[in-house]
Structure formats: C-alpha cells, structure tokens
C-alpha positions as CSV (number, residue, x, y, z in Angstrom):
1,X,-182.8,23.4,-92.1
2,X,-185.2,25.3,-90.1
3,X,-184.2,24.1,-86.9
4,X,-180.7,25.1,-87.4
5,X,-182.0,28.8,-88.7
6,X,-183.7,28.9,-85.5
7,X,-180.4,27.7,-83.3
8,X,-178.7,30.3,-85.5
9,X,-181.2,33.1,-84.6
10,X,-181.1,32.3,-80.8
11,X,-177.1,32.2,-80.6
12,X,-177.0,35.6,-82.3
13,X,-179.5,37.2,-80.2
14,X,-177.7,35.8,-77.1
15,X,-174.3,36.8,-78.5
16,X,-175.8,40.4,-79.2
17,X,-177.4,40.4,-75.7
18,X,-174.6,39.4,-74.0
19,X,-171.9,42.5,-75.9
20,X,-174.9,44.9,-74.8
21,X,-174.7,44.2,-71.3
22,X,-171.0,43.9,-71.0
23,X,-171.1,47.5,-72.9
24,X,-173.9,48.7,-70.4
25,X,-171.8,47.3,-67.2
26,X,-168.7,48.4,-68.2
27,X,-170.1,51.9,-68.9
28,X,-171.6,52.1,-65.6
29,X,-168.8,54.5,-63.8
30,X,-168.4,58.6,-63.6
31,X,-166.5,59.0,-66.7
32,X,-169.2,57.0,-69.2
33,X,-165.8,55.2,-70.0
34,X,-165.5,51.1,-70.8
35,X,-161.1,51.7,-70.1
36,X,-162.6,53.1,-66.6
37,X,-165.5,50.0,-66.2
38,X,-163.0,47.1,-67.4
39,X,-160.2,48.7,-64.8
40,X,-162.5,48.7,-62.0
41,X,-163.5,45.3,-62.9
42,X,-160.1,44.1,-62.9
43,X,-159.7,46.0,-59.7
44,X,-162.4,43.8,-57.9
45,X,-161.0,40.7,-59.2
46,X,-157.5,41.4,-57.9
47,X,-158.8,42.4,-54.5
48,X,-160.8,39.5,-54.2
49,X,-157.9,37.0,-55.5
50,X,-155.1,38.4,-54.6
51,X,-155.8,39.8,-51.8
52,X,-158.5,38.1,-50.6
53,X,-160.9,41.2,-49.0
54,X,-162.9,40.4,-46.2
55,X,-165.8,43.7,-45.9
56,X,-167.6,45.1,-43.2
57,X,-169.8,47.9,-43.4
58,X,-170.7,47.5,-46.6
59,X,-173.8,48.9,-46.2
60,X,-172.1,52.4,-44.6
61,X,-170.2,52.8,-48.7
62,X,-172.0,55.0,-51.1
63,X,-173.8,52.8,-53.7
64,X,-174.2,55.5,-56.4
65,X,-171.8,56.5,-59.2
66,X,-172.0,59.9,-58.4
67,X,-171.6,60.3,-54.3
68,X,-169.5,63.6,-53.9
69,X,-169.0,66.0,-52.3
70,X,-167.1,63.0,-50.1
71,X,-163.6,62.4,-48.8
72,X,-162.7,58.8,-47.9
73,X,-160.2,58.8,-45.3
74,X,-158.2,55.7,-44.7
75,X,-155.2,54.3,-42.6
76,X,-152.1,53.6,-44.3
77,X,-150.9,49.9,-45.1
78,X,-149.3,49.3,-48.3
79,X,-149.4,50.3,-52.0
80,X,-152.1,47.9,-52.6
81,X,-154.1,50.1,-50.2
82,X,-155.4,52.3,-53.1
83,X,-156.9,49.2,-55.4
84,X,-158.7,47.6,-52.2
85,X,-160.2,50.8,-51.4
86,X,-161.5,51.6,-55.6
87,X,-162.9,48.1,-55.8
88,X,-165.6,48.6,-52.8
89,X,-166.6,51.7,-54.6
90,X,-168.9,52.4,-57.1
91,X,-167.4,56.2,-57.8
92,X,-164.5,57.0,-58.7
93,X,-161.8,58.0,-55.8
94,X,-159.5,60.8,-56.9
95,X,-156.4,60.2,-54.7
96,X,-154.0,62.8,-53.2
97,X,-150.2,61.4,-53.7
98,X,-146.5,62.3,-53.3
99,X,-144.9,62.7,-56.5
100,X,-142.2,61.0,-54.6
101,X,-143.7,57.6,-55.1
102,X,-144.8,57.8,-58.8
103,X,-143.3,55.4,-60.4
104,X,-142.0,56.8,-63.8
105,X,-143.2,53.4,-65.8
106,X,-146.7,53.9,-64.3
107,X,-147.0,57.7,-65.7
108,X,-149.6,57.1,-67.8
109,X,-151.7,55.9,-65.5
110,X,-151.5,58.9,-62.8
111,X,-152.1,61.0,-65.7
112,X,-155.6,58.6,-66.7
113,X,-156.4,58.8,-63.0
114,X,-156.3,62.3,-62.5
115,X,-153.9,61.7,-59.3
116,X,-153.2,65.0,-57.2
117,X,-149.5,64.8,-57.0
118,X,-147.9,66.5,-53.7
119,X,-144.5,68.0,-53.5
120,X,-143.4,66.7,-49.9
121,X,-142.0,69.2,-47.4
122,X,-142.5,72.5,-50.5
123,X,-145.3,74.8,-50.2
124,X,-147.7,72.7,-52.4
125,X,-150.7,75.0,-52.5
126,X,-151.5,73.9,-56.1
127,X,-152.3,70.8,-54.7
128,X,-154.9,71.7,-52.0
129,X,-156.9,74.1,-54.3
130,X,-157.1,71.1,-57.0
131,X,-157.9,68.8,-54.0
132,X,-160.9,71.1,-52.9
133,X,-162.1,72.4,-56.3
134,X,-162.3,68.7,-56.9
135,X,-164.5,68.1,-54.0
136,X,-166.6,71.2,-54.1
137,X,-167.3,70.3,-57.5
138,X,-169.3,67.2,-56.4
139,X,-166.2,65.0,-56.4
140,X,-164.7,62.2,-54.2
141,X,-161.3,62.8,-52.8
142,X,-159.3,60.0,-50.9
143,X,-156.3,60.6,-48.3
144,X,-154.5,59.2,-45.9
145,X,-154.8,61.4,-43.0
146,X,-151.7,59.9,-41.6
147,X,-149.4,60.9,-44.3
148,X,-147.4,57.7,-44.2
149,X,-147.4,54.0,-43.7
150,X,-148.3,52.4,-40.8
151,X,-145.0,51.0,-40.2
152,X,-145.3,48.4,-38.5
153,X,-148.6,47.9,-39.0
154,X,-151.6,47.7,-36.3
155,X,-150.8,50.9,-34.8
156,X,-152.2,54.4,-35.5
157,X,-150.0,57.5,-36.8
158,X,-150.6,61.3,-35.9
159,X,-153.2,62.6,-37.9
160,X,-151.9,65.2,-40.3
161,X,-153.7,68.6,-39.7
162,X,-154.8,68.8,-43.6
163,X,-157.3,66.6,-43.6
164,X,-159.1,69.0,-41.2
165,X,-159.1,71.8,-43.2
166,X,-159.7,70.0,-46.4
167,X,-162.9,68.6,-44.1
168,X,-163.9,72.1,-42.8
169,X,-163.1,74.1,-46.0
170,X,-165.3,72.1,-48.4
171,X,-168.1,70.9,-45.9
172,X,-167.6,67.8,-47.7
173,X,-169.0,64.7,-45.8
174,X,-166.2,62.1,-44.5
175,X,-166.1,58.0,-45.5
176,X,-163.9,56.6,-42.6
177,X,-162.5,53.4,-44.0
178,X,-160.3,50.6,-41.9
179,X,-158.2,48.5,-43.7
180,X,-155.3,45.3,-42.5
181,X,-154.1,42.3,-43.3
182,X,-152.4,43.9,-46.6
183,X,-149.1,42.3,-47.1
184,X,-145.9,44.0,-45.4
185,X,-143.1,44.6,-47.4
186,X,-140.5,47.1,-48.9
187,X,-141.2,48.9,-50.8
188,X,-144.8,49.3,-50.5
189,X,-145.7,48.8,-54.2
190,X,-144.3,45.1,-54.0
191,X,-147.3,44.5,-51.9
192,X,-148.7,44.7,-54.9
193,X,-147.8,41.5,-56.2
194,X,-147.9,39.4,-52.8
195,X,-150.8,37.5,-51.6
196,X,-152.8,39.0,-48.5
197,X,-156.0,38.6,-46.4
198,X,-157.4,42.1,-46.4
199,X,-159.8,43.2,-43.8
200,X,-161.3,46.4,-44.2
201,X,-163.9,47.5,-42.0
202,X,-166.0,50.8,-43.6
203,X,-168.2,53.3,-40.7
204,X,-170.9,55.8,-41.1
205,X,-170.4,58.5,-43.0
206,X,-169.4,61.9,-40.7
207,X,-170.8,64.7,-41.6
208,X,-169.3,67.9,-39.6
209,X,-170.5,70.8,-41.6
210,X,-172.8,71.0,-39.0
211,X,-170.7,69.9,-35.8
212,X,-168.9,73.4,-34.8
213,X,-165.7,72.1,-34.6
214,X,-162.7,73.5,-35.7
215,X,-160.1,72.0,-38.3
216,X,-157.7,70.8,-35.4
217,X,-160.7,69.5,-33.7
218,X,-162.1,67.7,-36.7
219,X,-158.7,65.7,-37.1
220,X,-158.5,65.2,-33.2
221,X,-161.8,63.4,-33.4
222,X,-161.0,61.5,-36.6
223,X,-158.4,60.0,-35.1
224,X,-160.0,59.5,-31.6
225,X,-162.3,57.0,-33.5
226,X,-159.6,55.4,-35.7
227,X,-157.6,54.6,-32.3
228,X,-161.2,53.3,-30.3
229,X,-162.4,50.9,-34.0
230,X,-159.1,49.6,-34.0
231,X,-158.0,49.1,-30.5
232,X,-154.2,49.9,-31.8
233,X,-151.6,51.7,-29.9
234,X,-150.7,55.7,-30.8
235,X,-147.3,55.4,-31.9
236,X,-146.7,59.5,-31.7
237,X,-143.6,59.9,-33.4
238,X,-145.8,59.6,-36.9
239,X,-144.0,58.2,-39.6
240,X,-140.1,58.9,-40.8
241,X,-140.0,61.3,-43.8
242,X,-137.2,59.1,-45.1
243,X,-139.4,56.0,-44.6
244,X,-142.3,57.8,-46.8
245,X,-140.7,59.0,-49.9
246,X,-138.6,55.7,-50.1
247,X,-141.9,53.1,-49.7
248,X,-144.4,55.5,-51.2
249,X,-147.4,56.7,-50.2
250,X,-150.0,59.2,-50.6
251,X,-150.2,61.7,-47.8
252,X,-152.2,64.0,-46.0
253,X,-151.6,67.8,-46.5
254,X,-150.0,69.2,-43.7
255,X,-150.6,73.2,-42.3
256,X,-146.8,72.8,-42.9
257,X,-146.7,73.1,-46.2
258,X,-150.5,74.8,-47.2
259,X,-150.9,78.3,-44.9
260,X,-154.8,78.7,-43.7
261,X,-154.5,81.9,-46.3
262,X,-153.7,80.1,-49.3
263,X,-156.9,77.1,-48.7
264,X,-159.3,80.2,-47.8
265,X,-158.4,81.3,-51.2
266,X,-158.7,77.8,-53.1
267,X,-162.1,78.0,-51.6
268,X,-163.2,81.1,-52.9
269,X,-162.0,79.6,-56.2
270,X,-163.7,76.7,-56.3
C-alpha cells in the first residue's frame, strides 16, 4: 500500500511538473499569451515538417523576446514565407500586408496578429504611421522590400523606396533575412499546404542610424547585398501589379503612395 502511495505521489508531482513547464514555455512570447506560445509552437513544427528549413546564421537572429526597435526584411517567395520567418524568431514579427491578399476565412487571425493591412496603389498613410509607431515603440516590423513575389524565383526584384524611409525614419536596426526552396505555386497561399526544402540564410544585423546615408541610399545598399548573398540576376521590371494582388503578398511601402510629408509627421507622432 505504501509503495503504491509513493508511485501515486511521484506521478502527480511529474504530472504537475510537467503542466507547469508547458504553461511557463508556452508563456514565453511578447504578449504573456499560451494562444501566442502554442501558435508559435505549431509554427516551428510546420516549418520543420513541412517545409523542411535548413538555417544559416542562426546566430545573426535576435534571441530575446523583446528585440525591437528591428525591422526584418526578407525576399519574397510564397505565402508560406511569413510562418518560416516567425518560427526562427523568438519575438513576435508584426507584418506589413495588402489587404488584397487577406483571405476573408482567415480574418480573425489578421485581426489576433495585429497585421498592418496596405491599400495597394491608394495613399495609405495610415499604414506607414502604424508601421513606424510600431517600431519606435520598441516593436518588430517585417516587410518585403520588394513588394511582390519573386516570380520566378532565384532572382532579385527592385527594392521598393519605403523600406528606406521606414529604415531612416525610425532609426530602427535592420534583420536581412534570405529565404528559397519554398514551394512555387499559384496562388501563393497553396504553398502553404505543399511540401518544400526551405533554405533561409539570416546576416548581421545593419544598423544605419549612424551610416549617413539617405533613404534612397539605404534601399540601394539593401539591395546591393541581397543581389551579392544570393548571386541572382536583377530582373528590373519588379513584379506585375496584377501578379501581386492576385497571388498575395505583403509589400513594401512605396514613396508612391506615402509622401515624405505625411512619414515626417507619423514620426513626430510616434
């Protein structure tokens, strides 16, 4: 009888041990939040399942929670760009996307994620001062400076000029992230559901707060160092509008639709 007490005892305490570190790991992100910890989790297990992530650089990604002010800037692959990126991360990325490619069904979740949704080719300045309040606040932002997909992939598309002044505006240091091998199809979300053997390749962190340069120059060197890690072509006809809103994609802010005025002031507000 006393043995079994003592079996008894011992399987609670492990039971009991084993809920309070689950609770602990699952509370371990920005928002204190076990939906947030058991989404990442399931994020990690997809990227390394499904799409089977092969990282370099580790050692070049933020291992704290909190790692703002930071913008991660990525090339463009498929829709199951944005999970591959979140898993390697310990933070939280808050992402900049086109409303055009929120899928109604998935609503919820852009709402839960705090998504930054951008009006394509409109005068979207509510987005840019969210984007930089966000990063001025201590925040991490993520875009893809090329404001489409790379279609087809292994080349390099024209920098848009937003990331440059979302860079020189907020001083915010810059997270250059690689990424390949994601799975190419129409529309980009299906990659979601296909097999791949990601590659991403992560670099030191830039900071240019310090560096002089310009916004135009800031996005000229970005993507001077994209083109010499990769080794891919320029293709400079940038991706076709059409193309974008159809396959879905978050994009970089163009000076097209944000005038220098209207980010000066989102600055001052933030």
């Amino acid at each position: 009888m006393a043995f079994t007490l003592i079996w008894f005892c011992i399987l609670v305490a492990a039971v009991l041990g084993l809920l309070a570190w689950g609770s602990a790991t699952l509370l371990q992100n920005d928002r204190r939040d076990p939906m947030a910890g058991l989404l990442v989790g399931l994020m990690r297990l997809y990227a390394r399942v499904v799409q089977r992530v092969r990282v370099e650089g580790r050692q070049y990604i933020p291992n704290q929670i909190h790692a703002g002010p930071l913008i991660v800037v990525s090339n463009h692959t498929a829709g199951a760009d944005i999970p591959i990126l979140q898993s390697l991360c310990r933070f939280e990325i808050r992402w900049i996307m086109a409303r055009s490619m929120q899928i109604e069904s998935l609503q919820w979740f852009w709402e839960w994620a705090n998504v930054i949704g951008v009006d394509l080719g409109a005068r979207d300045t509510t987005a840019i001062r969210e984007a930089m309040r966000h990063v001025v606040s201590g925040g991490v932002l993520g875009i893809f400076p090329e404001g489409g997909l790379e279609r087809p992939a292994r080349q390099i598309m024209p920098f848009q000029p937003g990331v440059g002044l979302l860079v020189k505006k907020t001083g915010a240091r810059v997270l250059p992230i690689l990424i390949e091998g994601t799975p190419q199809v129409e529309p980009a979300w299906a990659s979601l559901w296909r097999f791949g053997r990601a590659r991403v390749r992560a670099f030191p962190i830039i900071d240019y707060s310090k560096s002089g340069l310009s916004a135009s120059e800031i996005v000229q060197d970005l993507q001077r160092r994209y083109e010499e890690w990769s080794g891919w072509p320029l293709n400079p006809r940038g991706p076709k509008p059409e193309r974008t809103s159809k396959a879905g994609t978050c994009d970089g802010i163009s000076t097209a639709t944000v005038p220098v005025s209207e980010v000066r002031s989102a600055r001052n507000a933030a």
